[in-house]
PDB file with one MODEL, atoms N, CA, C and O in Angstrom:
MODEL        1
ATOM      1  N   UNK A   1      46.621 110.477 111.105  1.00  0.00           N
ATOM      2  CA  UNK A   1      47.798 109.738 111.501  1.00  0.00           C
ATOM      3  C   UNK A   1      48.542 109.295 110.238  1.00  0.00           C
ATOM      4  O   UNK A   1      47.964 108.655 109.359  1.00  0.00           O
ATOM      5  N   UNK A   2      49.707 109.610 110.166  1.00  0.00           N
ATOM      6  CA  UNK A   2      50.684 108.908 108.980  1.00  0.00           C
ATOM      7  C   UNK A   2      51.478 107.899 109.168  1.00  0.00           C
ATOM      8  O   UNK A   2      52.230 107.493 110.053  1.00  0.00           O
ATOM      9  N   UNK A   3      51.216 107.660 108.374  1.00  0.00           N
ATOM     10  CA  UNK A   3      52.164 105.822 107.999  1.00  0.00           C
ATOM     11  C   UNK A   3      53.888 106.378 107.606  1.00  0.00           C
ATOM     12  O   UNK A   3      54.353 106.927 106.606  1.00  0.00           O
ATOM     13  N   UNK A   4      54.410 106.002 108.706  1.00  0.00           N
ATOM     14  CA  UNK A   4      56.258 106.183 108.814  1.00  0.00           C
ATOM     15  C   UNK A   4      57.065 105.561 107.756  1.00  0.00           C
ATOM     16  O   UNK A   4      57.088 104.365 107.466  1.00  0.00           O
ATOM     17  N   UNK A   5      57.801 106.635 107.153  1.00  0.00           N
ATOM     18  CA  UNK A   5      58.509 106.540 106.253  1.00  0.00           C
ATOM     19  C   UNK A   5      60.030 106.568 106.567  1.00  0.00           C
ATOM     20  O   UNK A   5      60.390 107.090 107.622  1.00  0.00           O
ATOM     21  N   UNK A   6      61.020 105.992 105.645  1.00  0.00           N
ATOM     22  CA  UNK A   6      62.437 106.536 105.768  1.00  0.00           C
ATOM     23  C   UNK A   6      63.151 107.462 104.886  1.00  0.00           C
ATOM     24  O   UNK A   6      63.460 107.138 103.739  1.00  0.00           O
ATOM     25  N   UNK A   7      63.351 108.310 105.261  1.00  0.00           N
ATOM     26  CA  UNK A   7      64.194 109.164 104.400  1.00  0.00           C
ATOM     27  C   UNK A   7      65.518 109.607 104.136  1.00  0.00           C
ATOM     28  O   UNK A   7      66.207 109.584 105.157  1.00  0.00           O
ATOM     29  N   UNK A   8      66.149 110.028 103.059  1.00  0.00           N
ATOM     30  CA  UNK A   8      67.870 110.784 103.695  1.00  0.00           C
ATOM     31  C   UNK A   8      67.736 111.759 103.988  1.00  0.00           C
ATOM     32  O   UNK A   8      66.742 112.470 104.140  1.00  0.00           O
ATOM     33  N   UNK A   9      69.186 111.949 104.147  1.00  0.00           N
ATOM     34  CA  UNK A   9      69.118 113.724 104.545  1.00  0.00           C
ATOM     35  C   UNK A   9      68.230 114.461 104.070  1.00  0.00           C
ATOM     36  O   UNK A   9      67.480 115.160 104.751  1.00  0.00           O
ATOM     37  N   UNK A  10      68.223 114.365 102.653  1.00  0.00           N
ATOM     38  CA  UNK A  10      67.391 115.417 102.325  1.00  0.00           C
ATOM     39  C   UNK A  10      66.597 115.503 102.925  1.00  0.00           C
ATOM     40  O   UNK A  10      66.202 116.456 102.254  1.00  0.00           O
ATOM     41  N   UNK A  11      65.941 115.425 103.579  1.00  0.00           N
ATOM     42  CA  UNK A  11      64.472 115.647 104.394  1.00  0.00           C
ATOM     43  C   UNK A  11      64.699 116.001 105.639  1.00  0.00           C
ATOM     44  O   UNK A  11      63.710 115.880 106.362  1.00  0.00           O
ATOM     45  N   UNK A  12      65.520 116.340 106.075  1.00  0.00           N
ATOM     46  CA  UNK A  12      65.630 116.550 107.579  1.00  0.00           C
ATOM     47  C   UNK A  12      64.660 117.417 107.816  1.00  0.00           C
ATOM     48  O   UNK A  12      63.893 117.002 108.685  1.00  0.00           O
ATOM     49  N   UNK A  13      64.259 118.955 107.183  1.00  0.00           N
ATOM     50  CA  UNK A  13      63.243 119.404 108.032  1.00  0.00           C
ATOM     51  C   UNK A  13      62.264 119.163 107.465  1.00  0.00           C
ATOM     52  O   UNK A  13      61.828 120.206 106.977  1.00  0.00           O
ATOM     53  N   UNK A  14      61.444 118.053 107.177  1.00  0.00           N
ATOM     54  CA  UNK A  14      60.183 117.248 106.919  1.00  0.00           C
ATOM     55  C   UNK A  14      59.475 117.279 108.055  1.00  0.00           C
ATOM     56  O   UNK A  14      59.967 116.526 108.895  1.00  0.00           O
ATOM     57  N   UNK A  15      58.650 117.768 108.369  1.00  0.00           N
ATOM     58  CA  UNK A  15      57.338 117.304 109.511  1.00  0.00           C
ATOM     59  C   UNK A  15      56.901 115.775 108.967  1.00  0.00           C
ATOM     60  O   UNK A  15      57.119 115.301 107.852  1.00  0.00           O
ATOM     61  N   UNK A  16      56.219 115.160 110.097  1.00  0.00           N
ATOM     62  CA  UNK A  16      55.289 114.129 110.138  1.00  0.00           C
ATOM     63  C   UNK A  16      56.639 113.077 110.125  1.00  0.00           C
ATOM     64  O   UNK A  16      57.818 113.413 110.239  1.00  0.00           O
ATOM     65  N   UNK A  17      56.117 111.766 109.959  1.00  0.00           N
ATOM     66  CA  UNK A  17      56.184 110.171 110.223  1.00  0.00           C
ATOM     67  C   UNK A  17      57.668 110.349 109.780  1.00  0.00           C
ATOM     68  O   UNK A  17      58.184 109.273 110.082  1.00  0.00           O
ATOM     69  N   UNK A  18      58.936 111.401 109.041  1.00  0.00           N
ATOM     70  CA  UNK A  18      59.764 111.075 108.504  1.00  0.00           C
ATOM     71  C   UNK A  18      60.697 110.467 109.316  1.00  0.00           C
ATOM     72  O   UNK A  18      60.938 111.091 110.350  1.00  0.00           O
ATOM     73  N   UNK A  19      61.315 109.392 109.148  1.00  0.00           N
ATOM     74  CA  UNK A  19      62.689 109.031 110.122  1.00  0.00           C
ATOM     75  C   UNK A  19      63.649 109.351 108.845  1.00  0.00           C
ATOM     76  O   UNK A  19      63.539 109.023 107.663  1.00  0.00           O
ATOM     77  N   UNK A  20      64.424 109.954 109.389  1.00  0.00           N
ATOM     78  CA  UNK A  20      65.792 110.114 108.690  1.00  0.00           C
ATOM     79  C   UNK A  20      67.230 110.075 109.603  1.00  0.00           C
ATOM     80  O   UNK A  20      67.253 110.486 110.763  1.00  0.00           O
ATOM     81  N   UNK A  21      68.327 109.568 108.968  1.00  0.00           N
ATOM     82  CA  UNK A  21      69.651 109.666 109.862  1.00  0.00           C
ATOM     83  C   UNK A  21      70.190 110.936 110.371  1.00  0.00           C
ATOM     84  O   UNK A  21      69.746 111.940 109.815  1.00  0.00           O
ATOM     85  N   UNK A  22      71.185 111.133 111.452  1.00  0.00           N
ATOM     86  CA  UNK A  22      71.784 112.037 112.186  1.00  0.00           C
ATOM     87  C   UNK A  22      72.489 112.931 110.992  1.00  0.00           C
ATOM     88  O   UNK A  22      72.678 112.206 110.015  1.00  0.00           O
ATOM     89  N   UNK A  23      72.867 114.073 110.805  1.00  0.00           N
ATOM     90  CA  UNK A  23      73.607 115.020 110.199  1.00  0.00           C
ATOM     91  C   UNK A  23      74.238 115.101 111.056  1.00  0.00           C
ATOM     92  O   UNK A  23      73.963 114.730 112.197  1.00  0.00           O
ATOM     93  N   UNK A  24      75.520 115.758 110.567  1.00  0.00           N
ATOM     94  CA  UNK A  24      76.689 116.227 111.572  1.00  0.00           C
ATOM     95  C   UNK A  24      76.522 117.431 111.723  1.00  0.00           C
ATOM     96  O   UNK A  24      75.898 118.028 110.846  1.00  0.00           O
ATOM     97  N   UNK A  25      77.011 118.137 112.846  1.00  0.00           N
ATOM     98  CA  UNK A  25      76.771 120.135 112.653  1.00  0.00           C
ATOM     99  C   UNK A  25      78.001 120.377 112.440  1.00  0.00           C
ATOM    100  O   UNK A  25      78.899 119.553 112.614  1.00  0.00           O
ATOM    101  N   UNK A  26      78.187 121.813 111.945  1.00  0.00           N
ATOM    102  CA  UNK A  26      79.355 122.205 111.612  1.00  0.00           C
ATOM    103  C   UNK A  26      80.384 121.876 112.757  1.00  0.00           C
ATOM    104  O   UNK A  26      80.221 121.802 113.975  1.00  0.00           O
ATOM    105  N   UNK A  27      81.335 121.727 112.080  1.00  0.00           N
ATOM    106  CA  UNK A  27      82.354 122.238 113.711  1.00  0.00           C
ATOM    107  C   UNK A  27      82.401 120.959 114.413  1.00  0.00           C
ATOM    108  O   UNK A  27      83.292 120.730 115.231  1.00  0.00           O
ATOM    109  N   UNK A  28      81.349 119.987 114.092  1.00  0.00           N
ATOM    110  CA  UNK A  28      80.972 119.010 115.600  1.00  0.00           C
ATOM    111  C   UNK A  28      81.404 117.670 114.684  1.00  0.00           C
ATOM    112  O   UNK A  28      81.697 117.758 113.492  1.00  0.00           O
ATOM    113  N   UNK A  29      81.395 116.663 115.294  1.00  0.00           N
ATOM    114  CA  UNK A  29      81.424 115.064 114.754  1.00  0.00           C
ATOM    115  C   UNK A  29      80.105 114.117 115.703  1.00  0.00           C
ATOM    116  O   UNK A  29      79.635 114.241 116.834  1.00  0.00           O
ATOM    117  N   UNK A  30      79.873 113.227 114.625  1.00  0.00           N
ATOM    118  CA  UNK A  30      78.943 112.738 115.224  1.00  0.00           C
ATOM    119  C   UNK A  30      79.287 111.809 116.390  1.00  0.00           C
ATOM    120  O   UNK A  30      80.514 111.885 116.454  1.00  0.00           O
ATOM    121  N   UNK A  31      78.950 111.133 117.164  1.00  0.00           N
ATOM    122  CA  UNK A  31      79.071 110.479 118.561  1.00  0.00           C
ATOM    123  C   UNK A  31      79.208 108.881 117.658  1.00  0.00           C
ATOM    124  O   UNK A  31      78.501 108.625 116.683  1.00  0.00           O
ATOM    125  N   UNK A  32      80.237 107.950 118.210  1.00  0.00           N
ATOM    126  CA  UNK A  32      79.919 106.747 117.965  1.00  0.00           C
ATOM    127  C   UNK A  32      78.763 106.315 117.791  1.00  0.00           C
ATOM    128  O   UNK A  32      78.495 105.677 116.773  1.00  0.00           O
ATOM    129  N   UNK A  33      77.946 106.542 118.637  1.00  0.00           N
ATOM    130  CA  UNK A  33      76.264 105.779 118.840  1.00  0.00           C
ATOM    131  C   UNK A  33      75.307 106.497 117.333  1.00  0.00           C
ATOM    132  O   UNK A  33      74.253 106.008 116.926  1.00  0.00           O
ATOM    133  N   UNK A  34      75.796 107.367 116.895  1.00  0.00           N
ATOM    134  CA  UNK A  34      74.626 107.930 116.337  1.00  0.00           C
ATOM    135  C   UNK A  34      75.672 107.767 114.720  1.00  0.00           C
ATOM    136  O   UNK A  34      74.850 107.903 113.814  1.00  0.00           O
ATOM    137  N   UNK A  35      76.672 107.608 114.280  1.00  0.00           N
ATOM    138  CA  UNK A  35      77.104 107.289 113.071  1.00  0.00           C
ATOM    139  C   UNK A  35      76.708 105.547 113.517  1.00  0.00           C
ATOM    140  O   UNK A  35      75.769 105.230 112.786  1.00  0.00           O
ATOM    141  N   UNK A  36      76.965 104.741 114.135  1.00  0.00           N
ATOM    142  CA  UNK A  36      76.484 103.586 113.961  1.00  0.00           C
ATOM    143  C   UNK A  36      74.906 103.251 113.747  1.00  0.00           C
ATOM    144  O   UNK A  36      74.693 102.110 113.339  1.00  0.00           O
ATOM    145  N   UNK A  37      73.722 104.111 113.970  1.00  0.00           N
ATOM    146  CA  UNK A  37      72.448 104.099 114.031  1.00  0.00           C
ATOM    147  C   UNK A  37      72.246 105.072 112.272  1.00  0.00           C
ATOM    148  O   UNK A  37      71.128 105.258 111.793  1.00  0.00           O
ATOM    149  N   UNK A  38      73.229 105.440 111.747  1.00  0.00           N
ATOM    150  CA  UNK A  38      73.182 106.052 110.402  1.00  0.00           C
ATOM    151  C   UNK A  38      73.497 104.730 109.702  1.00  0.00           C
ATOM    152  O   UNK A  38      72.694 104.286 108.881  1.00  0.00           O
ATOM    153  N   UNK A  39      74.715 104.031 110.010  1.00  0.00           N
ATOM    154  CA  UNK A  39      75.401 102.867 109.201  1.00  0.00           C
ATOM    155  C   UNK A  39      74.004 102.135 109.327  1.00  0.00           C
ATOM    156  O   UNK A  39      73.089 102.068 108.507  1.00  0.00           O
ATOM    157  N   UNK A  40      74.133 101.525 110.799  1.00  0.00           N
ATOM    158  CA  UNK A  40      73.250  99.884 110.559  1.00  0.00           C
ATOM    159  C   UNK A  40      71.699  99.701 110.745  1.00  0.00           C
ATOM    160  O   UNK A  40      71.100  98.706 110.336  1.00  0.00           O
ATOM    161  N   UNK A  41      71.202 100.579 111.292  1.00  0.00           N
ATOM    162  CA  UNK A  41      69.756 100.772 111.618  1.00  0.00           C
ATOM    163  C   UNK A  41      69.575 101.530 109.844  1.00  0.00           C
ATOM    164  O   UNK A  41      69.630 100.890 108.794  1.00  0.00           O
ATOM    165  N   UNK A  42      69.378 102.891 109.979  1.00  0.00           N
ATOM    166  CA  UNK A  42      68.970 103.600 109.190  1.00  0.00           C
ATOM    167  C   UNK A  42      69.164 103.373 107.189  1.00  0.00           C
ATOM    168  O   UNK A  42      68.314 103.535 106.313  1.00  0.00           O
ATOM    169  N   UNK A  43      70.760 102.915 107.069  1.00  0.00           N
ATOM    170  CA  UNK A  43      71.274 102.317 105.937  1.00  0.00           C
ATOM    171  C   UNK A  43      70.875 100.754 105.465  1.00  0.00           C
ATOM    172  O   UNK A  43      70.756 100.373 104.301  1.00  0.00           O
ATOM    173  N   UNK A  44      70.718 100.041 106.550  1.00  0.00           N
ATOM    174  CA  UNK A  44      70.327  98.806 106.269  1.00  0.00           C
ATOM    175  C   UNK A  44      68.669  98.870 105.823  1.00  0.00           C
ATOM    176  O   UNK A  44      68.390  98.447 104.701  1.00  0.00           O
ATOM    177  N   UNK A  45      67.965  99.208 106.381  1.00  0.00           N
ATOM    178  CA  UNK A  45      66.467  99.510 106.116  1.00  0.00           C
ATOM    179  C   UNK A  45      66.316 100.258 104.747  1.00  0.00           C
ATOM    180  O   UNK A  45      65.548  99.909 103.850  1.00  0.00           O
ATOM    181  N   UNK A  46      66.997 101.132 104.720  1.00  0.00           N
ATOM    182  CA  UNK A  46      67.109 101.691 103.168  1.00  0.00           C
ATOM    183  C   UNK A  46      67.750 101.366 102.064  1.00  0.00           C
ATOM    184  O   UNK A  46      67.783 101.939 100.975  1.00  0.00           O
ATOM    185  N   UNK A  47      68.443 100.049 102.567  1.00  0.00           N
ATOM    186  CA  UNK A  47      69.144  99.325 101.089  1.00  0.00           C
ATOM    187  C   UNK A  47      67.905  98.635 100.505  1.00  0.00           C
ATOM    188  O   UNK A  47      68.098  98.861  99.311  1.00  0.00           O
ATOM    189  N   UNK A  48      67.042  98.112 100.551  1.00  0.00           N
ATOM    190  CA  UNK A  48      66.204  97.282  99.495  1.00  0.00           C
ATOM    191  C   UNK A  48      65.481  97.800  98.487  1.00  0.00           C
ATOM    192  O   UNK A  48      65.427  97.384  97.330  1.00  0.00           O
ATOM    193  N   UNK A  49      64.699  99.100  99.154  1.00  0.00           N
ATOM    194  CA  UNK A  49      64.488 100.327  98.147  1.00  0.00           C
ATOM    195  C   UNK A  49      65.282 100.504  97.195  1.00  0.00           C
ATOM    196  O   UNK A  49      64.987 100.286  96.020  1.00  0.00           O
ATOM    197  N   UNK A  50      66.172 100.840  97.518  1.00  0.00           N
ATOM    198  CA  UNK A  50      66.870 101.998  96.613  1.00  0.00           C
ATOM    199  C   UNK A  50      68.191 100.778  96.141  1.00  0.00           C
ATOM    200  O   UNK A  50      69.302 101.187  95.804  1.00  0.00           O
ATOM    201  N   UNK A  51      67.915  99.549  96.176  1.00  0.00           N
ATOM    202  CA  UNK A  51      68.194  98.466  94.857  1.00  0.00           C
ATOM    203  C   UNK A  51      67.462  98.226  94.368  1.00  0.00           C
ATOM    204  O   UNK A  51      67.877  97.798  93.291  1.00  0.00           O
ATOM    205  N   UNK A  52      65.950  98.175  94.428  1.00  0.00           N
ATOM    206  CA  UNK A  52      64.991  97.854  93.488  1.00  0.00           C
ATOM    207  C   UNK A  52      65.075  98.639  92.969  1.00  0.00           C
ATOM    208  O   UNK A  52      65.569  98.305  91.892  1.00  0.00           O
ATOM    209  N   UNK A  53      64.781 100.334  93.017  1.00  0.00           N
ATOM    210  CA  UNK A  53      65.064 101.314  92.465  1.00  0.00           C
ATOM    211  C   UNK A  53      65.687 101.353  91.475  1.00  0.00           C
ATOM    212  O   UNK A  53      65.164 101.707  90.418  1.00  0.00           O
ATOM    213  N   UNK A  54      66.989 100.992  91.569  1.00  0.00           N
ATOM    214  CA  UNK A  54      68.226 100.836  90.768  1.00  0.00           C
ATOM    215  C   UNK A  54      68.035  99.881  90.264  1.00  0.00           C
ATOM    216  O   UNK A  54      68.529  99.984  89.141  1.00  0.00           O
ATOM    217  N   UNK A  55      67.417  98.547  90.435  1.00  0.00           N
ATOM    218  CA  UNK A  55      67.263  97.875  89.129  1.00  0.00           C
ATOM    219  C   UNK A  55      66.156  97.871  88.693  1.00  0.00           C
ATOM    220  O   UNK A  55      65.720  96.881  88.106  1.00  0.00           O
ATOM    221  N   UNK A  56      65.628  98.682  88.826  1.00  0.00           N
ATOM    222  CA  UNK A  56      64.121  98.838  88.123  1.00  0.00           C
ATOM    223  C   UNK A  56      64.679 100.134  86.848  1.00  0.00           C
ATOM    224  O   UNK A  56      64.100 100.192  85.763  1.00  0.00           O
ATOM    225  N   UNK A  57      65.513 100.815  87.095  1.00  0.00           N
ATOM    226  CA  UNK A  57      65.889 101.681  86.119  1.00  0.00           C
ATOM    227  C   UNK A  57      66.470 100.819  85.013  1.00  0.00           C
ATOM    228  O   UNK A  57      66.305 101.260  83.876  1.00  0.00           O
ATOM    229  N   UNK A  58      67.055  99.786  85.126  1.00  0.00           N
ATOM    230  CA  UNK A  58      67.951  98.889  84.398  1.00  0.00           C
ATOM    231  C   UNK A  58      66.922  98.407  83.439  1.00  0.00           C
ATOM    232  O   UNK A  58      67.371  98.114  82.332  1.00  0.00           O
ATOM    233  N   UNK A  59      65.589  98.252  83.620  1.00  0.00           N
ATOM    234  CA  UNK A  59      64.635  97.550  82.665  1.00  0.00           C
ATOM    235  C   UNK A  59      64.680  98.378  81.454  1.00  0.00           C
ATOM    236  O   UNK A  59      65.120  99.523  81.555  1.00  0.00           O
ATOM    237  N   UNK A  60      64.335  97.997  80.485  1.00  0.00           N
ATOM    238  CA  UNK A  60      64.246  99.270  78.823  1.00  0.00           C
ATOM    239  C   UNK A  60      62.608  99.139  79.426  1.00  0.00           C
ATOM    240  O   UNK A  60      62.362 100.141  80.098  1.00  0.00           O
ATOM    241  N   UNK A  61      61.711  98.410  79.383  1.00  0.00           N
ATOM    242  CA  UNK A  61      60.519  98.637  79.683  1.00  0.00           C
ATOM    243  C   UNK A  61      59.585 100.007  80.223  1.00  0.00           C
ATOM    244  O   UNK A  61      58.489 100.410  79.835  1.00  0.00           O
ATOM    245  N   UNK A  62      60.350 100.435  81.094  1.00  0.00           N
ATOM    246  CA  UNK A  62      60.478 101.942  81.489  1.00  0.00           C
ATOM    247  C   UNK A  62      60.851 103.321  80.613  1.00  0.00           C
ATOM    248  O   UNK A  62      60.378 104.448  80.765  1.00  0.00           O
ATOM    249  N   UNK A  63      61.809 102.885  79.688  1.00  0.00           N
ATOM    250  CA  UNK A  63      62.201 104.406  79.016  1.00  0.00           C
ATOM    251  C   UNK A  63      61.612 104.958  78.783  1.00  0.00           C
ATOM    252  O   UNK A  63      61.520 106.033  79.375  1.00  0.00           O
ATOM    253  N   UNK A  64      60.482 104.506  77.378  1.00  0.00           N
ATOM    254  CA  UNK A  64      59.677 105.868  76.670  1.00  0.00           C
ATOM    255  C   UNK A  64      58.502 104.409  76.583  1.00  0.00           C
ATOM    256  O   UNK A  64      58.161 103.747  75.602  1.00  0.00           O
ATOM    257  N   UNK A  65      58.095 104.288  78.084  1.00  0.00           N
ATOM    258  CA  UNK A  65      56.857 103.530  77.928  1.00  0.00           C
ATOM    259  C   UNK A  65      55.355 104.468  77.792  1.00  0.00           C
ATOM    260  O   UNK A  65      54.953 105.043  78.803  1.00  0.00           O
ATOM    261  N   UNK A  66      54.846 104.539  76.945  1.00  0.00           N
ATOM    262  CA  UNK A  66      53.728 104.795  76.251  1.00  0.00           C
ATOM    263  C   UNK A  66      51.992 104.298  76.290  1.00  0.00           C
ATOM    264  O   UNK A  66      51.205 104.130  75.359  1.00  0.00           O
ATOM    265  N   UNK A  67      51.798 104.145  77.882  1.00  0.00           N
ATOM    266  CA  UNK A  67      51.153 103.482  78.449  1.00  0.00           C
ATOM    267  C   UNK A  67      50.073 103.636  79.798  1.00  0.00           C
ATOM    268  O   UNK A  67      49.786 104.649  80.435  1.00  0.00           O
ATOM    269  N   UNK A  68      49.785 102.780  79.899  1.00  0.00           N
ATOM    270  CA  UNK A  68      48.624 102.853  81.252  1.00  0.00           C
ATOM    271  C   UNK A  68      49.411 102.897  82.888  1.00  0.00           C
ATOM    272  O   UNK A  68      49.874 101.940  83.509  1.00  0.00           O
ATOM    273  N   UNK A  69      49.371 104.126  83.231  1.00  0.00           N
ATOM    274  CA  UNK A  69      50.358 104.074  84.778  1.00  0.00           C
ATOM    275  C   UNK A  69      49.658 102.649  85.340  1.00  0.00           C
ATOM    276  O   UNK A  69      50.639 102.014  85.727  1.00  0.00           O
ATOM    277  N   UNK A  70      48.894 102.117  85.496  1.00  0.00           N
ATOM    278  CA  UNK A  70      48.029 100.575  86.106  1.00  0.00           C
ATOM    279  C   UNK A  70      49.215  99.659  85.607  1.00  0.00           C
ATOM    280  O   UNK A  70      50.033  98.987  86.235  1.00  0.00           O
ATOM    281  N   UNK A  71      49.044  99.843  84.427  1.00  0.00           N
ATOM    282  CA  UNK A  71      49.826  98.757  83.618  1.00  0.00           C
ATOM    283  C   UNK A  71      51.320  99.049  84.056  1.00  0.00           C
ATOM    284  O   UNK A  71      51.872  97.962  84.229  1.00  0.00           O
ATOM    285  N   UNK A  72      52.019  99.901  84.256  1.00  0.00           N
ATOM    286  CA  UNK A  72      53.490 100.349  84.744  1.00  0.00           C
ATOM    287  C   UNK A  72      53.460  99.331  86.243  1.00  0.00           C
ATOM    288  O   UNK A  72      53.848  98.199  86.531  1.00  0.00           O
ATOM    289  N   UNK A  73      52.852 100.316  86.870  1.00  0.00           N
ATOM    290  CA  UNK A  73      52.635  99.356  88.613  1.00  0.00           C
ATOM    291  C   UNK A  73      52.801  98.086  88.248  1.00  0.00           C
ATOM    292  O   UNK A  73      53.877  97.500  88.362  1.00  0.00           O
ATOM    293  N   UNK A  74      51.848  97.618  87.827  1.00  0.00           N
ATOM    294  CA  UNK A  74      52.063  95.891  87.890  1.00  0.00           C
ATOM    295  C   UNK A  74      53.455  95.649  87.369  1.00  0.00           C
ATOM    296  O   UNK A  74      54.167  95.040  88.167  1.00  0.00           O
ATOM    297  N   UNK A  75      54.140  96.050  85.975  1.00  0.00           N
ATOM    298  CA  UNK A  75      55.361  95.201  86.009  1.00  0.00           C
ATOM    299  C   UNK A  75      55.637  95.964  86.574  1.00  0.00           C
ATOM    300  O   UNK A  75      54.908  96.864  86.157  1.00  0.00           O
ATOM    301  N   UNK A  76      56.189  96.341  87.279  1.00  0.00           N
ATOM    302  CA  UNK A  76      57.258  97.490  88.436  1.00  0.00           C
ATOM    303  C   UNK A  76      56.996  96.349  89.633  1.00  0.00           C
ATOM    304  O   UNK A  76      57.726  96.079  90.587  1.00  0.00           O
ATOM    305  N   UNK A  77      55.998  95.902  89.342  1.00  0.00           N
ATOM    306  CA  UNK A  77      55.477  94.866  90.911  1.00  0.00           C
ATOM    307  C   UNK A  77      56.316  93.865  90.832  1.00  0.00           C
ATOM    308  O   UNK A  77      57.228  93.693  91.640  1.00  0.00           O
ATOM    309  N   UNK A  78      56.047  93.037  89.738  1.00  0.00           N
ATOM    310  CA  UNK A  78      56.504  91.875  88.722  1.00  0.00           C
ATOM    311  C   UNK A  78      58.050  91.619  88.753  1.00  0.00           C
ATOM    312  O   UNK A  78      58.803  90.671  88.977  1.00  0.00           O
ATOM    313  N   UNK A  79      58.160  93.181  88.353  1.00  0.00           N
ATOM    314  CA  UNK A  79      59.853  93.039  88.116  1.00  0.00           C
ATOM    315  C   UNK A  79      60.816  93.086  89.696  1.00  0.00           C
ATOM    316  O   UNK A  79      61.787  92.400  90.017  1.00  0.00           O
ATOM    317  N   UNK A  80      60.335  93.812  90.211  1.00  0.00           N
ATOM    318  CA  UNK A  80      60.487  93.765  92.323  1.00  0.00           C
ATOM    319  C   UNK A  80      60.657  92.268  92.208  1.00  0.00           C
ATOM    320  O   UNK A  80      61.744  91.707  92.342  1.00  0.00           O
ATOM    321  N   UNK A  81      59.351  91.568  91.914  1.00  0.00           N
ATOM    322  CA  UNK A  81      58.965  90.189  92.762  1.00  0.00           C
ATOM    323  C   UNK A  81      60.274  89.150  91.785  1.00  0.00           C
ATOM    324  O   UNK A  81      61.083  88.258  92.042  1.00  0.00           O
ATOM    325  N   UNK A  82      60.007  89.631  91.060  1.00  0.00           N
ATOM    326  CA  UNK A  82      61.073  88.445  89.866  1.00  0.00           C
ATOM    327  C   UNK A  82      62.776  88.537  90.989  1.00  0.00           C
ATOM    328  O   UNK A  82      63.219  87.694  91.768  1.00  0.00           O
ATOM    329  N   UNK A  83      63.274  89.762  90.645  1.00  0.00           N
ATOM    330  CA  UNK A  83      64.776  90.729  91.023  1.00  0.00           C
ATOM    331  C   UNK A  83      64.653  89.895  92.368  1.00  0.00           C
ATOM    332  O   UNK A  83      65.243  88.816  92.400  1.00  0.00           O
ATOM    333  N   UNK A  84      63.729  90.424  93.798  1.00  0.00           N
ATOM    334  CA  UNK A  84      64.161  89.870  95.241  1.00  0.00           C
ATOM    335  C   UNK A  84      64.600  88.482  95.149  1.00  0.00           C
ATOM    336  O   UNK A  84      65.489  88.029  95.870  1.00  0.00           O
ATOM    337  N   UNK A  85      63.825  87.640  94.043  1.00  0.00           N
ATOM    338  CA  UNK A  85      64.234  85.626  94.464  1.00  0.00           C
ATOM    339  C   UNK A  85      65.323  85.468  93.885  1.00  0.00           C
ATOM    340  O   UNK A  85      65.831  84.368  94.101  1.00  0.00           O
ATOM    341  N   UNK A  86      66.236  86.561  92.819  1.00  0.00           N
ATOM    342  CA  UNK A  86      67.788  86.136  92.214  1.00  0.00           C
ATOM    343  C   UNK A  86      68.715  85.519  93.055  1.00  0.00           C
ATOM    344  O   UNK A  86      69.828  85.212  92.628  1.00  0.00           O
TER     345      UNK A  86
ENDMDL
END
């Protein structure tokens, strides 16, 4: 059994736990109901990621760190926990 993930497009043909948003098909437009379940369901759940993300790139700590992946995790943890209480 897998533990459910969110993904973008890119993954649409992913097997297993992936949730990802509606694509449009050629030719077609998406339905009110299903660009609003891209906007506020699917986009909202995936904004916190992918700002930590983005400010986790912002650290120099990361560039040409020279080090114990253990030791990375924790500040990567650190720096999450610090960034969410701004």
């Amino acid at each position: 059994m897998g533990i459910p993930a969110l993904a973008d497009l890119a993954y649409l043909g992913a097997d297993g736990t992936f949730a990802t948003g509606r694509r449009r098909r050629p030719g077609q437009e998406l339905s009110p109901r299903q660009k609003s379940l891209n906007k506020a369901a699917h986009a909202r759940l995936c904004y916190p990621v992918e700002r930590g993300m983005a400010r986790l790139k912002t650290w120099r700590i990361f560039r040409k760190a020279r080090c114990s992946p253990t030791w990375l995790t924790t500040a990567a943890k650190a720096i999450l926990t610090l960034e969410s209480y701004r």
